[in-house]
LUMLO-997339 format. One record per residue: x, y, z of N, C-alpha, C in turn; residue in three letters. Coordinates in steps of 0.05 Angstrom, whole numbers, plus 5000, padded with zeros to 4 digits. Example, Ala and Ser with C-alpha at 12.3 -4.5 7.8 and 13.67 -1.06 7.14 Angstrom:
! LUMLO-997339
526448865156524649105156526449345156Ala/525749555142527349795143525850015157Ser/
This chain:
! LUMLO-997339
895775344675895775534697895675814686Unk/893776034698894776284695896876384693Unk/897976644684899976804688900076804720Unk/898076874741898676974761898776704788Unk/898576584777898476264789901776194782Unk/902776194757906576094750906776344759Unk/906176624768908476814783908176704813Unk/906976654821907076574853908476364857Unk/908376094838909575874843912275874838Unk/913176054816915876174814917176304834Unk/916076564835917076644875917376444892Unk/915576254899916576004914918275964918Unk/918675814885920975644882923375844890Unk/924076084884926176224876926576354909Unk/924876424920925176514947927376264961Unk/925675964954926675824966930075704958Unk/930575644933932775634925934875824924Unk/933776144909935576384916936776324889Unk/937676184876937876194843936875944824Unk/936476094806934775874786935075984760Unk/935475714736936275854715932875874709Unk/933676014681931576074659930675834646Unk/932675654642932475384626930675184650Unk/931575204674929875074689926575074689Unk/926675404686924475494693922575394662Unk/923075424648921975354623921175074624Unk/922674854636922574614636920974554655Unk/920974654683919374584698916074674705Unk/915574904683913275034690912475044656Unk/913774894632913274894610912875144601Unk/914275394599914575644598915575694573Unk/915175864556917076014527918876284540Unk/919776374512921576604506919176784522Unk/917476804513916277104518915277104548Unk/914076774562912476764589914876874603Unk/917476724596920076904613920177204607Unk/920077294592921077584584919277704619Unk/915877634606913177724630914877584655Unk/915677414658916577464689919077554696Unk/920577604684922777814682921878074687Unk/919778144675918278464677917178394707Unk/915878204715914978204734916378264760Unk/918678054766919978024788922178124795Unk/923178244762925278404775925878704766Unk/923378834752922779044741920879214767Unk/918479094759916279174771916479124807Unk/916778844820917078814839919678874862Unk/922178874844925278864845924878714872Unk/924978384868925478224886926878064878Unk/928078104848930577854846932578074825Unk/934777894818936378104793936177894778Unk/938077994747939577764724940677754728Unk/943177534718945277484710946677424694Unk/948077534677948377424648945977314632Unk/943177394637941477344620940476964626Unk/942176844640941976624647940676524670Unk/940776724700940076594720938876864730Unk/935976774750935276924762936076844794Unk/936577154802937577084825935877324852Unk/935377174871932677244893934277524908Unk/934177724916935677934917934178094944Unk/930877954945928678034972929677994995Unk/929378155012929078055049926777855052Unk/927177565071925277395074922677505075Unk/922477765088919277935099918477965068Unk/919177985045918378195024915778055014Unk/915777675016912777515019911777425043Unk/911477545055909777535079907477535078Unk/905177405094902377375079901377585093Unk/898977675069897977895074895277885088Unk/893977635086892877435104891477315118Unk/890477205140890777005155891076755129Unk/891476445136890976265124888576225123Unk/887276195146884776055144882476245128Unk/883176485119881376665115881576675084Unk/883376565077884976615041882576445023Unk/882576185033880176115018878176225011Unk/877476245032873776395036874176655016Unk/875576875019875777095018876577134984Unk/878076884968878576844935876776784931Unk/875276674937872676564925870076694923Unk/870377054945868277204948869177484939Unk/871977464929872577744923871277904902Unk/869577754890868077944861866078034876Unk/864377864892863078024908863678214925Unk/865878254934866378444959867078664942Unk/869578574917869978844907868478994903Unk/868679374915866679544908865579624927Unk/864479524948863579374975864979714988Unk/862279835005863180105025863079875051Unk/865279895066865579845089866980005113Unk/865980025132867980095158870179915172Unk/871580095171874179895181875580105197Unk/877279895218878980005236882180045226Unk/883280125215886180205204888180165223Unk/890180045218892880075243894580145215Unk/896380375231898780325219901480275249Unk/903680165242905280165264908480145253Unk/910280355259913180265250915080375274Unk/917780115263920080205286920880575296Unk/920480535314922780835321924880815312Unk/926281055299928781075291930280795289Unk/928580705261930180485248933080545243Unk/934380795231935780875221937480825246Unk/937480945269939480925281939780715298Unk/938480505294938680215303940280095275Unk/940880215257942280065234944480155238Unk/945080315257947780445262949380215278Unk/948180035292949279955315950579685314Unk/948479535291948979235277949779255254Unk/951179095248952079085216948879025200Unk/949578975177947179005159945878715159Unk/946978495157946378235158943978145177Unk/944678315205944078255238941778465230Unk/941778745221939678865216937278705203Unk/938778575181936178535155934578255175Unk/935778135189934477915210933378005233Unk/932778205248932278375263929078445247Unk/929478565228926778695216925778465210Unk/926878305196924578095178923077915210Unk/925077835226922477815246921277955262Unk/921878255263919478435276917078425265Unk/918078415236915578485212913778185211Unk/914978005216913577705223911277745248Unk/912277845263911877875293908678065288Unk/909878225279907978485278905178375259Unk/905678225237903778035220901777825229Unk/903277675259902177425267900377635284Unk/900777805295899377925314896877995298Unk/897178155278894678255262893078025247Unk/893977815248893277545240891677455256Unk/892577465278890977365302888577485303Unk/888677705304885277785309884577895282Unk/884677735258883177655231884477975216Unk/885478175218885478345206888078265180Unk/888178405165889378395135891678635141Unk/894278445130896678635122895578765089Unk/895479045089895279195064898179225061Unk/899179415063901779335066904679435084Unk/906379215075908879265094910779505084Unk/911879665103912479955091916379945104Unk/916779685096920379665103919979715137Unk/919379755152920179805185917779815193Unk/916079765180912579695196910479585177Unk/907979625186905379555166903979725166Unk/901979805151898879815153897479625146Unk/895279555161893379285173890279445171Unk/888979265163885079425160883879135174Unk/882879215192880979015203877979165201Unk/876078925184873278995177872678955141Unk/876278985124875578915099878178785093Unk/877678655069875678545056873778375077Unk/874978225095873378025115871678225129Unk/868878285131867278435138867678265175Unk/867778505199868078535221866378615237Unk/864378555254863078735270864878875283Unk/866478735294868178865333870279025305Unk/870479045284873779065280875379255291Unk/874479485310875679745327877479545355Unk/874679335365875879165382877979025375Unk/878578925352879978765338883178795338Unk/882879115322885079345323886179345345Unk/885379415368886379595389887879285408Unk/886779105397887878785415890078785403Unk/889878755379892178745362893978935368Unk/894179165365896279385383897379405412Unk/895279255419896179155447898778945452Unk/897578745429899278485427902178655413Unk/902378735398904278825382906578915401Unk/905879165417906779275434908779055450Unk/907078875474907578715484909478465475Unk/908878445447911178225437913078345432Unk/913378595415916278745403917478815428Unk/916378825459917378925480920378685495Unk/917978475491919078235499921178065484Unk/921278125456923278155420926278265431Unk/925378565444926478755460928878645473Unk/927478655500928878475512931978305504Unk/930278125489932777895475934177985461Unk/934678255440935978475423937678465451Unk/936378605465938978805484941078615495Unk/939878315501941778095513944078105492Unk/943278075462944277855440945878095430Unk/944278365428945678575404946778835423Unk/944878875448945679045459943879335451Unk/941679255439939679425421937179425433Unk/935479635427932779595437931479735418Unk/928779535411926679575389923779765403Unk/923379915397921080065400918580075380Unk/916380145384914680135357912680305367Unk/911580505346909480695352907680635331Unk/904680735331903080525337899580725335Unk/898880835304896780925299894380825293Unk/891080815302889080695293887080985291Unk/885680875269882981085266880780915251Unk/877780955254876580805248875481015227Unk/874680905194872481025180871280935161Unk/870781015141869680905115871580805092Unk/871980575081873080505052871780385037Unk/871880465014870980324989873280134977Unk/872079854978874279624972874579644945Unk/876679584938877279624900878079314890Unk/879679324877881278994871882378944896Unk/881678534892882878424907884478184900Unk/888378334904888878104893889877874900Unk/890977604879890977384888892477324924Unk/893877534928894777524951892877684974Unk/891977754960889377884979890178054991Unk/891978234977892078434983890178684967Unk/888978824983887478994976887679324971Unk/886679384942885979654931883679744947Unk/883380024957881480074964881880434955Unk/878880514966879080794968877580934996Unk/879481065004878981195039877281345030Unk/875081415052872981655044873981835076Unk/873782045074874982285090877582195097Unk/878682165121881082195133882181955144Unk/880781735132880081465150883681385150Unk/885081355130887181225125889081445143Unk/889081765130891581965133891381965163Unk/888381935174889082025200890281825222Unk/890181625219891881355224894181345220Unk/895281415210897781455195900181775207Unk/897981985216899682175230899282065259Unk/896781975271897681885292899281715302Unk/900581555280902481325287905081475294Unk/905281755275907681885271907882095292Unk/906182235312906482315330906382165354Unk/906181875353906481735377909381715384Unk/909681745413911981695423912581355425Unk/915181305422915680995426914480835441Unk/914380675441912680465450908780465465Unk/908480745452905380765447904180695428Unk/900880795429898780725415896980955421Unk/896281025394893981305399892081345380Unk/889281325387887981295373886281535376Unk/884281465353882281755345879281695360Unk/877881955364876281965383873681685372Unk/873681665339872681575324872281265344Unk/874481175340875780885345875280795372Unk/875981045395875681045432872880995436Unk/870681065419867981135426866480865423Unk/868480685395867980315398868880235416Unk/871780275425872680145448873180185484Unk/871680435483872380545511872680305534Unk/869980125524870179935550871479695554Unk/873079745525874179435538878479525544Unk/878979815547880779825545882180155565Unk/884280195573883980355601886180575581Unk/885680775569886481075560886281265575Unk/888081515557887881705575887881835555Unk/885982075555885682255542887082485534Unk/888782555511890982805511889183055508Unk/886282995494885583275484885883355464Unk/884583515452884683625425887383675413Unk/889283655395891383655379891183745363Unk/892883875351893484065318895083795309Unk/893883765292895183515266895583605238Unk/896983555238897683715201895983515187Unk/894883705174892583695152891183595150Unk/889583645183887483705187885383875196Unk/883084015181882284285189882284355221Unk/882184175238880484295264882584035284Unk/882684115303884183935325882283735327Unk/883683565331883683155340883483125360Unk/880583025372881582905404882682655399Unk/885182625418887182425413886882235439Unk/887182005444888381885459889781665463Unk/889681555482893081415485891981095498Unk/892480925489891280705500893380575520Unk/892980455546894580415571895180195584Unk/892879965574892479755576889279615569Unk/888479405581886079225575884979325609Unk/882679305594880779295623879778985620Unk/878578875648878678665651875378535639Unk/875778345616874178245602871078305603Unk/869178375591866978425598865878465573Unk/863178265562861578195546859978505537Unk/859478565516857778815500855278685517Unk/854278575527851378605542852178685565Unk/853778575584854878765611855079005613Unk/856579095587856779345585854779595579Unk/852779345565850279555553848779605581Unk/848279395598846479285623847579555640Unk/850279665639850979815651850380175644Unk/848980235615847580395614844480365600Unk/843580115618840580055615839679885589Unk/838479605596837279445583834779575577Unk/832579455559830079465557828679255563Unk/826079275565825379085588824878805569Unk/825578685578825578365568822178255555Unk/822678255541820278115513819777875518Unk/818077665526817677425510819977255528Unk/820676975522822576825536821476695562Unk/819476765575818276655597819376315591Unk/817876175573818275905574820775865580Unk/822676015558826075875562827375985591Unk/826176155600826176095631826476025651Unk/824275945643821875775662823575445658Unk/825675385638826775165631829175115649Unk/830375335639833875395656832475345692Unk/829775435694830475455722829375125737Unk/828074985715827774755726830874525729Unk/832374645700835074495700836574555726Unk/835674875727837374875755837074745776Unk/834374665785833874505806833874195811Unk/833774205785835173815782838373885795Unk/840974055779842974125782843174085815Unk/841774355832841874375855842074125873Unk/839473925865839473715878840573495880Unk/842973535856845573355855846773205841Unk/844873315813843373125790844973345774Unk/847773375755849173495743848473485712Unk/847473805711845773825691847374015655Unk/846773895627848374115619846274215596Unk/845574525586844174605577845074825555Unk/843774735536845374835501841875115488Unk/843675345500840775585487843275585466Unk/840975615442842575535410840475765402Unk/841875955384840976125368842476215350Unk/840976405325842976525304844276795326Unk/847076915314847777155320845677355325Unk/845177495350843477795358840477675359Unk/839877415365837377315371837277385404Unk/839077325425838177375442839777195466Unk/841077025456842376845476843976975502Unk/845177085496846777245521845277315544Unk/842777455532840977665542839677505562Unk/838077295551836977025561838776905589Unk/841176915585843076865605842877075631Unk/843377335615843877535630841077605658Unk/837977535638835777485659835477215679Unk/837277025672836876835686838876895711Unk/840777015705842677005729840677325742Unk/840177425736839177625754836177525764Unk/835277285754832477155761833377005798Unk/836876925792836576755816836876905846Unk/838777065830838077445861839877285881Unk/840477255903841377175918842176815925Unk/841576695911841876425913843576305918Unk/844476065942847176035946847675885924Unk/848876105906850575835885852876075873Unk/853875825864856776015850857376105823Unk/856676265809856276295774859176375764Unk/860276255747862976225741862276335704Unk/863476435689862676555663865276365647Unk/865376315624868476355601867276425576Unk/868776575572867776665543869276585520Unk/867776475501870076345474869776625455Unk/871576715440871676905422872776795393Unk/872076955375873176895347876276925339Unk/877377025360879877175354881176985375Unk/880876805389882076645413881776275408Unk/880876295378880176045381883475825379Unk/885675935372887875795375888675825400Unk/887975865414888575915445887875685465Unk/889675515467888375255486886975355517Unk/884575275520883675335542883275655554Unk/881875795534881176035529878776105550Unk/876475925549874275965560874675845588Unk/876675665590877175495624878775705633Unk/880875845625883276055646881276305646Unk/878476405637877776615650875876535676Unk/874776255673873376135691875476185721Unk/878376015713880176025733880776255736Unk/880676435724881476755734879376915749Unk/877676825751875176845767875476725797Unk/875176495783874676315815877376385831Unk/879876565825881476505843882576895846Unk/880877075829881277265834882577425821Unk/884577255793886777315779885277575760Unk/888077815763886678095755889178085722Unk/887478235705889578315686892078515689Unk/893978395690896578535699897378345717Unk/896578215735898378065756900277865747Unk/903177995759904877815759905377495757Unk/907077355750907677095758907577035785Unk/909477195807908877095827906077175843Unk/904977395844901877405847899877205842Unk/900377145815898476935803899076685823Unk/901676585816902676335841901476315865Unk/901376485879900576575902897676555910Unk/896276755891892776715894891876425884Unk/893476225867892376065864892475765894Unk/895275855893896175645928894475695945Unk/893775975951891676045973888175995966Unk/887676015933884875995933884875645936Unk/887175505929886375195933886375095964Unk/887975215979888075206010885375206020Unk/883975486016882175546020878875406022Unk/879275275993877875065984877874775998Unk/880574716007880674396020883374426011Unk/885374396036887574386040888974146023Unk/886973896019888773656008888473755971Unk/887773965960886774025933890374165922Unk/891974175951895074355939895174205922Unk/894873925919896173825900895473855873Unk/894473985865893374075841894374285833Unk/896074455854898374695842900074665814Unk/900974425815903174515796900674505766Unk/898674385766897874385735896374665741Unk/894674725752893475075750896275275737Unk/898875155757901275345750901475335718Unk/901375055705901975045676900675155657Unk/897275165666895875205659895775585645Unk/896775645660897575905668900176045660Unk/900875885653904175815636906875955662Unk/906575915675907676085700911076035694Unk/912376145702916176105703916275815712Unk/917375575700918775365721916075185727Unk/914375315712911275125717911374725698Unk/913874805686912774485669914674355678Unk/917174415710918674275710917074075734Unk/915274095745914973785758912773595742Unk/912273705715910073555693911773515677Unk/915173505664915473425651917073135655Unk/916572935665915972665659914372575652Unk/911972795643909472645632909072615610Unk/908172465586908072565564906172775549Unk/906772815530903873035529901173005538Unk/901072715528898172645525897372625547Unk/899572465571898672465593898572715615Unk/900472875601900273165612896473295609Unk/896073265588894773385579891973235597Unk/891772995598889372835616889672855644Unk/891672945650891973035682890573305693Unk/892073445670890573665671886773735673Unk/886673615651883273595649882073415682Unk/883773225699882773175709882973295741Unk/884973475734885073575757883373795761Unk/882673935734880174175727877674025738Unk/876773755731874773605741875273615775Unk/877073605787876973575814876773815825Unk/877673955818876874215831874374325824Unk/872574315803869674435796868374195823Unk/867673915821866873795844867473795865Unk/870273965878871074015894869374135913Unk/868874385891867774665887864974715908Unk/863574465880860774415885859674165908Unk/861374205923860274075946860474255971Unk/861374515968860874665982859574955975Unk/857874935957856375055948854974965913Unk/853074955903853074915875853475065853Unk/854974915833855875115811854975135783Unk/855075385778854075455750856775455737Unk/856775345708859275325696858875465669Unk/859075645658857375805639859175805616Unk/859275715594861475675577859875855548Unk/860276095537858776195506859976195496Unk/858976185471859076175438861275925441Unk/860075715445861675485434861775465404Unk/861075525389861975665363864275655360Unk/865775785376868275915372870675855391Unk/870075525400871875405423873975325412Unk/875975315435878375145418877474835428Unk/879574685410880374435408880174295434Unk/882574525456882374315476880874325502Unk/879974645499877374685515874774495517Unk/874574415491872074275478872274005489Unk/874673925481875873645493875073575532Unk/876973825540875873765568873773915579Unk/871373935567868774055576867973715577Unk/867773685548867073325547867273145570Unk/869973245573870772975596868773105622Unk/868973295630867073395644864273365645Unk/863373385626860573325624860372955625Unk/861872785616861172555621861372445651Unk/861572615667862172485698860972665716Unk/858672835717857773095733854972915743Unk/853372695728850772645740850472615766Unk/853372565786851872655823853472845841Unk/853973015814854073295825853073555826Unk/852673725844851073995843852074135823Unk/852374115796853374275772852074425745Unk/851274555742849274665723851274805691Unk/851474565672853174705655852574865636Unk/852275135623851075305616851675365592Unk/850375255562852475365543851075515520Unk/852575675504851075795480852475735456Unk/850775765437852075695410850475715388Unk/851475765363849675905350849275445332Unk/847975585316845875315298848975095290Unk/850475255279852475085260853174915273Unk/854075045313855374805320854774595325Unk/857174345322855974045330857273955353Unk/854473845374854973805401855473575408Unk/858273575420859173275418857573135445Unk/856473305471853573135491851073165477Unk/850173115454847573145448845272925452Unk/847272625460845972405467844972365502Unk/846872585515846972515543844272615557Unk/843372355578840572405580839772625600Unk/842372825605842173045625843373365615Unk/842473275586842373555567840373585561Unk/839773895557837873905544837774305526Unk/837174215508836974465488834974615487Unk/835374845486834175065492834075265460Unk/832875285439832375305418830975595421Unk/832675885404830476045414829876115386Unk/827876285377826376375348825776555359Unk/825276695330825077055329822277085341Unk/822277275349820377405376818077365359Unk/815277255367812877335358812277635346Unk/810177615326809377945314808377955342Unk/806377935364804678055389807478145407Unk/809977985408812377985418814078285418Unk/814578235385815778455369815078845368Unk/811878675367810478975373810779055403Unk/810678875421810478995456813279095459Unk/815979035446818679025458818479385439Unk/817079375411817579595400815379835413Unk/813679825428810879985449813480065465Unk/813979875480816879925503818880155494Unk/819580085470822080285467820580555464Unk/818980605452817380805443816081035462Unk/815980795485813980895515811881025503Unk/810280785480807880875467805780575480Unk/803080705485800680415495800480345466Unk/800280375444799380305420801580335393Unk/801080235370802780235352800280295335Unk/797380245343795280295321795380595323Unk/794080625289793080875289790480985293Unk/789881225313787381265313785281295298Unk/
């Protein structure tokens, strides 16, 4: 084993036991006089996460937080194995930094024991969150983090990424909150800076934690805006608002004097989520270009649709690489049908949602029944009893799983005699009864993208769905890039929709278009 391979497995062990002799350690990791001396320098010099004792025993001296992964899991592999490449690497990244309000005088209130357990799971809290939407703990600063989403793991959205993640943060330490004030009589706050800019990645090490170098203000200015945020905000730089304006509801403070920086900061303040909406919606909303090529794939969707219509439940796979065009393809088909009595229902799978059971089914259901971001428990309760009324009075009975589904107060007490499994097949079949419900009073589009990036049990009950739709008005709509594998690819009422890069006669008309040129020759 490396040196840096027996220091990790050592921390392990020693985190986990809390003392261990020297003699052990020699015996169990086949270690000398001197490999001890190097981890002596290591762990309790350099790192000061353990002490000596009489020269005999090392003893663990860290707060549980002090190895916390710096992280995701699933990303550690990939990311050891590419770091010679990345090191060096200019990338844009979105920066968070975020720490407690007046830690200090929240240490006033608990003894020190109740403190050091208080932080180590904020600082958990605050990690899983930046975990979740793929970004990297750089590091933990005793009462908070700084987090870089975009490096080392290169990010398109990573501004989107950021600002979810600050969202979540907020929202969990709120709710952390809460249970402090029951248990301790305390309340946790957290303020909460992002700025988007340039870094140069440096070493990356075995923990993956990363050296880098900021180019202009990318890091400092992240970092004062955290420190002029008031408690339980988030304030970002104009840099960062200009990626995310649309998927998120701010208010603008206006230009700011920030120490040390030449010229005032437009600052603002992030307030909540605006309600979900795809980068082509958004673009569509300050003008598409006119559509290239695609006639055939079409001209396909719209024959599927009319098998669908006629009762004959149809499900259809447009498969492309990333920025080929799939969305777009969608986006002309639903504006191809203009008025048509049918019902187009959307879910979107994301990269950042894929542990999320039924990610792409609860925006479908937040659709079909009206559900807005922000609405309460009992709101939600409510619009769902009334949109099933609505639908066919004998369908109430399908309340309590929508309720579960939805995770509502008091929602698993008339499902828990079921077992999971059977919980879990009730569910899917009561999702089945209501889409056929649906579609017998009008026909439905069921639009499910980037199956790429589905969860587990979404995937599971699409399946069950798709194996029982052939005499119903249902049109199932899905995208996905090449990698994925389609567990209906045998069923004789699929069919794939394969798109390739635009013809050169293609390429040149879409590039005439942008140009608002008749020619690309020269005279």
């Amino acid at each position: 084993m490396t040196f840096d391979e027996v220091l990790a497995r050592v921390l392990e062990l020693l985190q986990k036991e809390k003392r261990v002799s020297y003699r052990a350690l020699k015996r169990r990791f086949e270690l000398d006089d001197e490999d001890i001396e190097d981890l002596k320098a290591e762990i309790i010099d350099a790192k000061q996460l353990a002490t000596d004792e009489n020269q005999k025993v090392i003893v663990w001296a860290a707060p549980d937080h002090a190895l916390l992964p710096y992280t995701p899991h699933h990303l550690t592999e990939q990311l050891l194995t590419t770091r010679s490449a990345l090191e060096g690497e200019r990338k844009q990244v979105t920066v968070l930094f975020c720490d407690l309000a007046d830690s200090s005088g929240l240490a006033q209130q608990v003894d020190l024991e109740a403190m050091h357990q208080v932080m180590d799971h904020v600082l958990r809290l605050l990690a899983a969150a930046v975990h979740r939407y793929e970004g990297t703990v750089n590091q933990y600063l005793g009462d908070g983090l700084m987090a870089l989403f975009g490096a080392p793991a290169a990010l398109e959205d990573h501004a989107f990424r950021a600002v979810q993640a600050a969202l979540a943060i907020q929202e969990t330490i709120s709710g952390y909150s809460s249970q402090l004030q029951r248990d301790y009589g305390m309340t946790v706050r957290l303020r909460v800076g992002l700025n988007t800019g340039m870094v140069v990645v440096g070493r990356i090490g075995d923990n993956l934690r990363m050296d880098y170098t900021a180019i202009g203000n990318t890091t400092n200015l992240a970092a004062r805006l955290e420190a002029m945020a008031e408690p339980g905000t988030i304030l970002i730089s104009r840099t960062t608002y200009r990626l995310i304006e649309a998927y998120v509801h701010t208010e603008a403070l206006g230009p700011v004097e920030i120490k040390g920086q030449r010229q005032p900061i437009f600052v603002y303040q992030v307030t909540g989520r605006q309600r979900w909406r795809s980068r082509l919606e958004i673009n569509a909303e300050r003008g598409l270009t006119t559509l290239v090529g695609r006639q055939r794939e079409l001209a396909q969707l719209h024959q599927c649709m009319a098998r669908g219509q006629a009762g004959c439940g149809q499900v259809v796979g447009i498969v492309g690489e990333a920025g080929i065009g799939k969305a777009r393809l969608l986006y002309e088909f639903r504006r191809s049908l203009g008025d048509a009595p049918i019902t187009w229902l959307a879910g979107h799978c994301t990269a950042h949602s894929q542990a999320t059971p039924y990610g792409p089914i609860l925006h479908i259901l937040s659709e079909t029944f009206d559900i807005e971001e922000g609405d309460n428990p009992l709101q939600i309760q409510e619009k769902l009893r009334q949109g099933l009324h609505r639908l066919d009075p004998h369908l109430e009975r399908l309340h309590p799983y929508l309720n579960a589904l939805f995770a509502l107060p008091g929602a698993d007490d008339g499902l828990k005699h079921l077992e999971p499994k059977d919980k879990r097949q009730q569910i899917f079949d009561a999702l089945f009864t209501l889409a056929t419900a649906a579609s017998q009073q009008q026909p439905q589009v069921l639009v499910h993208e980037n199956l790429h990036w589905i969860d587990q049990t979404s995937e599971d009950c699409l399946v069950r769905l798709i194996e029982r739709l052939e005499d119903f008005p249902i049109l199932v709509l899905t995208t996905y890039r090449p990698e994925y594998q389609v567990p209906w690819s045998d069923k004789a009422n699929y069919t794939e929709i394969v798109l390739d890069d635009l013809t050169e006669a293609e390429a040149e008309a879409m590039v005439r278009t942008l140009l608002g040129s008749p020619s690309l020759r020269e005279p």
